[in-house]
C-alpha positions in Angstrom: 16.1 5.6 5.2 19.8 6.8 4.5 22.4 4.6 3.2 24.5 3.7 6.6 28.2 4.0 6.2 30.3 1.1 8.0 34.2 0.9 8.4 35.7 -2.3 6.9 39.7 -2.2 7.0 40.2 1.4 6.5 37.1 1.6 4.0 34.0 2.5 4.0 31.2 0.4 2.3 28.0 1.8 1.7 25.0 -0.9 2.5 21.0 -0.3 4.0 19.6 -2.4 6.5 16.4 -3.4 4.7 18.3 -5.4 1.8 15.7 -6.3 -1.0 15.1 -10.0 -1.2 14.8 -10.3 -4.7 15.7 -8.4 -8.2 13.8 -5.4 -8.7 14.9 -3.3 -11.8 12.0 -3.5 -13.5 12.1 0.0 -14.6 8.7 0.8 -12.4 9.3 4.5 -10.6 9.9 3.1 -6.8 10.0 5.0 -3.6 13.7 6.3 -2.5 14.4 7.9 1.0 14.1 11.1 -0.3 10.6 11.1 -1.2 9.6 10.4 2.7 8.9 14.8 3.1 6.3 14.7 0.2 4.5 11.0 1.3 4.6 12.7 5.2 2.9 15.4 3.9 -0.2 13.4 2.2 -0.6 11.1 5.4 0.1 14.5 7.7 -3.1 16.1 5.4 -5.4 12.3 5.9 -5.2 12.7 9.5 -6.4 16.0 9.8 -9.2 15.7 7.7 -9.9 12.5 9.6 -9.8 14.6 12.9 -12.1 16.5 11.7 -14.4 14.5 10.2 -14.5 12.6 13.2 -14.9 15.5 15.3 -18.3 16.7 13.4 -19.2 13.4 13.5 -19.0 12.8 17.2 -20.4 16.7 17.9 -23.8 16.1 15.1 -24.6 12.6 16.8 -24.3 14.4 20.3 -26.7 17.1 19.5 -28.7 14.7 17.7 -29.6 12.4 20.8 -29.6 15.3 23.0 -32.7 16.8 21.1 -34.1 13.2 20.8 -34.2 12.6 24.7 -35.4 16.0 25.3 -39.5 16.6 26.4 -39.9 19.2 23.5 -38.1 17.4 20.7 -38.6 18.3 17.5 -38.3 14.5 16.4 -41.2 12.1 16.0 -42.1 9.8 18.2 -43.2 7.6 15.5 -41.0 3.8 15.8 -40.2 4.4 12.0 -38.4 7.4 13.0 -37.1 5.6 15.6 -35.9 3.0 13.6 -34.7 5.2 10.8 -32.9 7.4 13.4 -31.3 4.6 15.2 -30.2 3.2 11.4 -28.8 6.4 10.7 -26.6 6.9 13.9 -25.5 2.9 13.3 -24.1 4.2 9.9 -22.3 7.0 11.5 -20.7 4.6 13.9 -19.5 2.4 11.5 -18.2 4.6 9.8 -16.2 6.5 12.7 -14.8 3.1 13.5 -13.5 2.1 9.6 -11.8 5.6 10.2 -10.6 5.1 13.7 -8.9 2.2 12.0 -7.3 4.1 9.0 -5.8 6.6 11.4 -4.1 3.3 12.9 -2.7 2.7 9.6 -2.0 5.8 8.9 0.4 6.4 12.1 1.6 3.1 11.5 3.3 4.6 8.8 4.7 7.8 10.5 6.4 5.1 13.0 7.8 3.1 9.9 9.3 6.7 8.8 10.5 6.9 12.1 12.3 3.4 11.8 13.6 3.7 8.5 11.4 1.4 7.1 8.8 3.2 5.3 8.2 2.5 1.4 9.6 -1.0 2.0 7.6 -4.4 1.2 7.2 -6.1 4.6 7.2 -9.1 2.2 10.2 -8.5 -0.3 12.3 -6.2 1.3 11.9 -4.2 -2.4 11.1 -0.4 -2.2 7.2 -0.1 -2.8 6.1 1.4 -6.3 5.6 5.3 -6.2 2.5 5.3 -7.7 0.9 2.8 -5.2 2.0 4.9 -2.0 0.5 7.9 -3.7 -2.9 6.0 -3.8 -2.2 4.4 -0.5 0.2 6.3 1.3 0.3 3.9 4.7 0.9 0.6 2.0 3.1 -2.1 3.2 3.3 -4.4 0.2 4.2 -3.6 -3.3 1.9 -4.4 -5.9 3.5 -7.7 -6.7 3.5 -9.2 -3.1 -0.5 -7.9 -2.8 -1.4 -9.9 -5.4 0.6 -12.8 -4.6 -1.2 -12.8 -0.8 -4.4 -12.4 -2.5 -4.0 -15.8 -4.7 -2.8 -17.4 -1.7 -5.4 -16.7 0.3 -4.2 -14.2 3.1 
């Protein structure tokens, strides 16, 4: 998010459009506009290896039913396979759905980049600390207003 310059009476006053809502010099390392290449980078590199790890997932749990139903499967036929096999293919969905859901995150944040809104707290207004977008590069709260949601309850 650059700084948006706007003409007052011949002058020009510097001012952002996400104004933080409370004091935050804290000394804590915070996200600034120019760190949006390196935190595009990291969630560009999580989709892809989500892509991917979704494709092999979808490709092995193909093949894997397609042997099952076929006349000269190499599975058993014994109902503890069966019931181990369908346990196994309920894990894999699962899972592909938790990351179906962090790749909504995930471009979630790309569009808040696009916006100019990316690195801010959706509850404070305050640039999120650096250190938490590294570990959670699609983050919306900072640290502070996490917690505080947490003790309320939400």
């Amino acid at each position: 998010m650059s700084a948006v310059k706007k003409k007052i009476d011949d002058s020009e006053e510097q001012y952002t459009p996400w104004k933080p809502l409370v004091d935050y010099d804290d000394g804590v390392r915070r996200y600034r506009p120019e760190d949006m290449p390196h935190f595009r980078k990291i969630i560009e590199e999580k989709i892809e290896k989500i892509k991917k790890e979704l494709g092999y997932l979808e490709e092995t749990s193909l093949r894997t039913v397609e042997e099952y139903s076929g006349d000269n499967s190499t599975y058993s036929l014994h109902m503890a396979d069966q019931g181990t096999d369908a346990q196994e293919r309920e894990k894999a969905f699962l899972f592909a759905q938790r990351e179906h859901k962090f790749l909504k995150h995930l471009y979630a944040a790309l569009d808040r980049m696009e916006k100019g809104t990316y690195g801010y707290c959706m509850d404070t207004g305050i640039p999120i600390e650096y250190a938490r977008l590294e570990a959670v590069p699609h983050a919306t709260l900072s640290i502070a207003a996490k917690k505080k949601r947490e003790e309320q309850g939400l």
